[in-house]
N, C-alpha and C positions, 0 to 999 in steps of 0.2 A: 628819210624817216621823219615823220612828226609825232609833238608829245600831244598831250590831251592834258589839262590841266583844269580840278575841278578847284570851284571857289568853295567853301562848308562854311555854312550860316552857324555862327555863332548866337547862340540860344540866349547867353547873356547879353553880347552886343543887341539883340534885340530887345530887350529886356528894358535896356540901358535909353536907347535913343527914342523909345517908342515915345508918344507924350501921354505923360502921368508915368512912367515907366518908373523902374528903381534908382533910387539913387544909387552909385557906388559904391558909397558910407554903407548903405543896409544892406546892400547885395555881401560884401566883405564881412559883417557883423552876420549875417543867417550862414557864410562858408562858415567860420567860424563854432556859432552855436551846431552846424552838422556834423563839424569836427570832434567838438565835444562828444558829443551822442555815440563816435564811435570809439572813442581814445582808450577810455578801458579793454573793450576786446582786443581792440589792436594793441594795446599794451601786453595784455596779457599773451596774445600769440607769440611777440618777441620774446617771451620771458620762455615760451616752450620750442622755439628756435633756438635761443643758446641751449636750455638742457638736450636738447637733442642732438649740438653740435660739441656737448661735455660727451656724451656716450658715445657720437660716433668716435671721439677724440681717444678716449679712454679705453676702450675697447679695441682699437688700432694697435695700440703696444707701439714698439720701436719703428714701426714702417708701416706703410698704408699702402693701398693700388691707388690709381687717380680717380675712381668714382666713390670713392670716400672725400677726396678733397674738389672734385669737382661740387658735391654734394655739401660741402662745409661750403663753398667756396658760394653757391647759390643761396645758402640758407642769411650769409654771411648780407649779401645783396639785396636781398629782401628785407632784411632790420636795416642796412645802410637806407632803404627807400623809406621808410615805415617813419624811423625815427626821424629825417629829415621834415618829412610831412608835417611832426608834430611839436618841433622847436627842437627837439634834442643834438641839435649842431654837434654837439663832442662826441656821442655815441654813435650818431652816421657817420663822423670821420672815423673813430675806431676800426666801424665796421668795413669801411673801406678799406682800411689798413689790412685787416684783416685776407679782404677777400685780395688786394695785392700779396699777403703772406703766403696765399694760398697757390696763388696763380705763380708763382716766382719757385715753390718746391716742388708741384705739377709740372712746369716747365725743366727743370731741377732734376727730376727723379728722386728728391730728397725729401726728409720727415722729421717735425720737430715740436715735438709734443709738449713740451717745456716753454713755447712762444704761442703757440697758438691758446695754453692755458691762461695764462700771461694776455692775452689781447679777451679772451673769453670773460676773465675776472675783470679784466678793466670797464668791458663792455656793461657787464653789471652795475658796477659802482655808477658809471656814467649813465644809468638810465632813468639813474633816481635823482631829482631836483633838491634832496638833502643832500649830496653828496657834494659840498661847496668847494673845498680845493681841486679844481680838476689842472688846474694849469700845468704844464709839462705833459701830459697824461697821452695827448693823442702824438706831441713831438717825439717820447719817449718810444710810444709804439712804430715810430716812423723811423725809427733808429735801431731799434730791434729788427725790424725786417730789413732793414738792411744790411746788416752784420751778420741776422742767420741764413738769409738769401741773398747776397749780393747782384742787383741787378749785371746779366750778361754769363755770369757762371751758367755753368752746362756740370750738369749731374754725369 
């Protein structure tokens, strides 16, 4: 058996090398300014990703089926990418936390409405650049999941 292996032109490398091409500096500074351009919508769609992930949380009561948490567990994934893109380091790890919260009581057969609240609110505080003390915040969440889901327990 043989592979086939394709080389894909990179549109900035050309960009880059061509002569009179971009500089580095200004190619990094227009990512940037398109960043900007989009940071409010995409800000604003995390903000209607956690309320969606309050309602489906809240509406679950004591026990969920796994396409409730599979479904938190994606929404969770999505703000972990969103926010990374956009500096917010603490609230992408949050939401990582979270989406291991999720994956560990899926795994589990277990539901815990009281941690995933708990990672939800946090995720709020940490989205906003006023909210200065965050230290501890994402450790804290990294402790809760693992005392309400213990890696290796079986539900």
């Amino acid at each position: 058996m043989s592979a086939i292996f394709t080389q894909w032109k990179n549109p900035l490398d050309s960009l880059i090398r061509a002569p009179g091409g971009k500089r580095i500096e200004d190619a990094l500074r227009q990512a940037d300014a398109n960043l900007d351009q989009i940071r409010a919508p995409c800000l604003a769609d995390v903000d209607l990703q956690l309320d969606e992930m309050e309602r489906l949380t809240n509406e679950s009561g004591a026990a969920t089926d796994d396409e409730i948490k599979l479904d938190i567990y994606r929404r969770a994934n999505d703000i972990h990418a969103v926010a990374g893109v956009f500096g917010l380091a603490d609230m992408s790890a949050a939401a990582f936390c979270l989406c291991e919260l999720m994956d560990r009581l899926r795994t589990q057969g277990a539901w815990s409405k009281p941690a995933i609240d708990v990672h939800l609110s946090s995720m709020r505080l940490l989205r906003h650049p006023s909210f200065e003390d965050r230290s501890g915040v994402v450790e804290g969440l990294r402790r809760l999941t693992e005392k309400v889901a213990p890696m290796g327990a079986a539900g």
